[in-house]
C-alpha positions as CSV (number, residue, x, y, z in Angstrom):
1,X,14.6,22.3,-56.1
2,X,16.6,23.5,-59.6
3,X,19.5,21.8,-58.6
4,X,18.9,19.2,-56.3
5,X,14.9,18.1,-56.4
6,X,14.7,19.3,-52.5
7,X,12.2,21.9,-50.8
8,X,13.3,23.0,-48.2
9,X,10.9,25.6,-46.3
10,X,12.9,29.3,-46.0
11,X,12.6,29.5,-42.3
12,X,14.3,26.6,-41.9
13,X,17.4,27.9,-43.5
14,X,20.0,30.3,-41.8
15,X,20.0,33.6,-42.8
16,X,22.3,36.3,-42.1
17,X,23.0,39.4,-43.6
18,X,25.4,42.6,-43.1
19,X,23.5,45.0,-42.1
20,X,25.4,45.2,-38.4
21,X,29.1,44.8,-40.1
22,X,31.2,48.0,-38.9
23,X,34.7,49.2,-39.2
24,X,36.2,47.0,-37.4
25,X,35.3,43.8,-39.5
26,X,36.7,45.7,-42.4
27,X,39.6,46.5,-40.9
28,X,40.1,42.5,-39.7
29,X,39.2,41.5,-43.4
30,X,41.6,44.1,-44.9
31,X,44.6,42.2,-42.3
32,X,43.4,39.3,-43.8
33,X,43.7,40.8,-47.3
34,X,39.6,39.3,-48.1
35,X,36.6,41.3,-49.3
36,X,33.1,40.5,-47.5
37,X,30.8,39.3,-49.8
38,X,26.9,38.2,-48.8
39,X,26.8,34.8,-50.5
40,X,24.4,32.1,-50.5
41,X,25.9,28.7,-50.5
42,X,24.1,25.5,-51.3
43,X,26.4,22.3,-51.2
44,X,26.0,18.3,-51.7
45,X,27.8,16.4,-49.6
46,X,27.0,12.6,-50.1
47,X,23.8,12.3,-49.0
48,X,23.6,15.6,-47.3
49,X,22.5,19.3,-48.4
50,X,23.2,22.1,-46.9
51,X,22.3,25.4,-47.4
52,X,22.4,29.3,-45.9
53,X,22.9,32.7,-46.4
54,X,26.3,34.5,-44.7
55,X,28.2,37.3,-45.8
56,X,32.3,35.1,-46.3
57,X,35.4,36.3,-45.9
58,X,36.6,35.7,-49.8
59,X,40.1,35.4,-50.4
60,X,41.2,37.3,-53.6
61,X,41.7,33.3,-55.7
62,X,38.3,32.9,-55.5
63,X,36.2,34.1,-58.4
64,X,33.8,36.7,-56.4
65,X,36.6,38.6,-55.0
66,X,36.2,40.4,-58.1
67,X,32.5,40.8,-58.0
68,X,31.6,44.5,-57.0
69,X,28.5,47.5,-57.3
70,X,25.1,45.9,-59.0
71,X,27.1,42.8,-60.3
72,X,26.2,39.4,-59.2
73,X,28.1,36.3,-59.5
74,X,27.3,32.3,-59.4
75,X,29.9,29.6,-59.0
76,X,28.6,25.9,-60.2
77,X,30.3,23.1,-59.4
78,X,29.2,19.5,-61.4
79,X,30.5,16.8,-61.0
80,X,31.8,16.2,-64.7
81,X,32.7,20.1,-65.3
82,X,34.3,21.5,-62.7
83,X,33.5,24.6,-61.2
84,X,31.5,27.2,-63.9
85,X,31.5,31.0,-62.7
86,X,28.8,33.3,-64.1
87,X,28.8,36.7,-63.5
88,X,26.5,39.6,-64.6
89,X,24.4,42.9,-63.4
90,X,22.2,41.8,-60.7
91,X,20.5,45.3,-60.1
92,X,19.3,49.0,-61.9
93,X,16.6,49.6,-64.4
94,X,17.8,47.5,-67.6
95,X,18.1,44.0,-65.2
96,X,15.0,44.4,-63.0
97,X,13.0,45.4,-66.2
98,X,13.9,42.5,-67.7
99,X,13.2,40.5,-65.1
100,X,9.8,41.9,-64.5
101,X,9.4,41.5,-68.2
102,X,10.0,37.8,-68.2
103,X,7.7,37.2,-65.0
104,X,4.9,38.8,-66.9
105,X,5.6,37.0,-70.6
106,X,5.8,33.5,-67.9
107,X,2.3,34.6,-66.7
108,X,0.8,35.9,-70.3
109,X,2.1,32.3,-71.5
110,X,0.8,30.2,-68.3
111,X,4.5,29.2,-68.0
112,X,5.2,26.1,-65.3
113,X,8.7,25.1,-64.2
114,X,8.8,21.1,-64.1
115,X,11.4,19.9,-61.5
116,X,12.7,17.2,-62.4
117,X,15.6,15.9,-59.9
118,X,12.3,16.2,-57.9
119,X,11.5,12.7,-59.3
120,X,15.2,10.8,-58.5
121,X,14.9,8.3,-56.4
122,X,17.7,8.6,-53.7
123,X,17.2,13.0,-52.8
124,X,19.8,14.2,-50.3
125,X,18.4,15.0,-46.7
126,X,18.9,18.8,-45.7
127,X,20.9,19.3,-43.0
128,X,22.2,21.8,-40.7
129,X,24.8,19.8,-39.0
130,X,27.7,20.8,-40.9
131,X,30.5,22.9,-39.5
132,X,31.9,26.2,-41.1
133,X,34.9,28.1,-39.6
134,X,33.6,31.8,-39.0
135,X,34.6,35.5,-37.9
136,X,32.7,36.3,-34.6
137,X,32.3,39.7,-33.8
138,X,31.1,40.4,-30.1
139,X,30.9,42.8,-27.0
140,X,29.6,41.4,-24.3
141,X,30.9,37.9,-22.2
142,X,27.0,37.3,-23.0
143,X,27.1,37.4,-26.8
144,X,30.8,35.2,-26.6
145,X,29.1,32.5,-25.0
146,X,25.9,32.6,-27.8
147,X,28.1,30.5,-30.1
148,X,29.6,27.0,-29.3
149,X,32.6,26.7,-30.9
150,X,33.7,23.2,-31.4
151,X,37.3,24.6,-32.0
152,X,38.7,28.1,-31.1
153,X,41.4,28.7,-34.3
154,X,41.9,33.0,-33.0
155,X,40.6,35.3,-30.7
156,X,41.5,38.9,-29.7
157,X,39.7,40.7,-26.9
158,X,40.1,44.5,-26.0
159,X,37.7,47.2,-24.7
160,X,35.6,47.8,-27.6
161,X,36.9,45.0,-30.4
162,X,36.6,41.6,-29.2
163,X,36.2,38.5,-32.0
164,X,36.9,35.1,-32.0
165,X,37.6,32.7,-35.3
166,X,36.3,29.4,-34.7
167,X,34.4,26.6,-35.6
168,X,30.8,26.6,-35.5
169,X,27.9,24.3,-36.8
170,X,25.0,25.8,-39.4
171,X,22.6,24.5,-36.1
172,X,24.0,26.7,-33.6
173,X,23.9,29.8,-35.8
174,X,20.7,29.0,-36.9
175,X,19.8,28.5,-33.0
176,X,21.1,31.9,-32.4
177,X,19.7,34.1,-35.5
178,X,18.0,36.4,-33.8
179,X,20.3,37.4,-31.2
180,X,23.2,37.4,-33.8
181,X,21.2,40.5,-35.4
182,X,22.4,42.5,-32.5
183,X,24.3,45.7,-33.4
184,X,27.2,44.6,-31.3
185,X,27.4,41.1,-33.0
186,X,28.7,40.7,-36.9
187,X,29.5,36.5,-38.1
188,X,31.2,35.9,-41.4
189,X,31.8,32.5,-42.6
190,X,35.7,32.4,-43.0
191,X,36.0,29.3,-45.8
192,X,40.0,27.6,-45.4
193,X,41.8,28.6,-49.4
């Protein structure tokens, strides 16, 4: 809604987090000389939005690499400036205070948010048709098969590490969300530098 006058309901966006990542995706990302970092990515394409949350393989030219502990950081792209990176705690006492703070001076003060790009006339139509090369972790020939990958780019199979880097759309790993959460599964988007 901030940045593009759009709602779109949270269940209808993919969300994926780290919480089965293990050794062995470290390792890959370390061969690969990335850091995994949960991001949440909201683009404009045309006349097309899309939006998710995936931990990304981040290459060390991109301006999270650096981001670490209870820091947070927020790349902006406009059309006129470039790309804007903002980074600053995120977490601990001082930052959540304030935070709290500020919701409860919004409150004291009957605060309302207007959303303006709300009121354009041509709004961009969400979609989940976009395609993102990923990092597949898997075990079983069951879990391989969850995902269909327009385009295999890498694969490796052995008799506890098996993955596969390939291209995927948002709509198949929104499709799959739930049986991605598997402790034997891990995906990472994997963005081309």
């Amino acid at each position: 809604m901030h940045a593009f006058g759009v709602y779109v309901a949270p269940e209808e966006i993919f969300t994926y987090g780290i919480s089965t990542m293990n050794d062995a995706d470290i390792r890959f990302t370390k061969e690969k000389d990335r850091r995994i970092k949960l991001v949440a990515h909201v683009e404009k394409f045309d006349d097309r939005l899309i939006m998710c949350v995936i931990p990304q393989l981040i290459s060390r030219n991109k301006y999270i690499y650096g981001v670490e502990d209870e820091f947070n950081g927020v790349v902006i792209k406009g059309l006129f400036y470039g790309k804007q990176f903002m980074f600053g705690r995120g977490a601990g006492g001082q930052p959540t205070g304030s935070a709290v703070l500020s919701d409860i001076t919004a409150c004291a003060y009957n605060y309302r948010y207007e959303y303006k790009k709300r009121n354009n006339s041509v709004l961009p139509a969400y979609t989940k048709e976009h395609t993102f090369r990923v990092y597949f972790r898997y075990k079983t020939a069951e879990q391989r098969n969850l995902l269909n990958f327009s385009k295999v780019r890498e694969q490796y199979s052995s008799y506890d590490y098996n993955y596969i880097v390939g291209d995927v759309t948002i709509a198949n790993l929104k499709a799959h969300q739930e049986e991605l959460r598997h402790p034997d599964c891990f995906v990472a988007a994997y963005p081309f530098d």
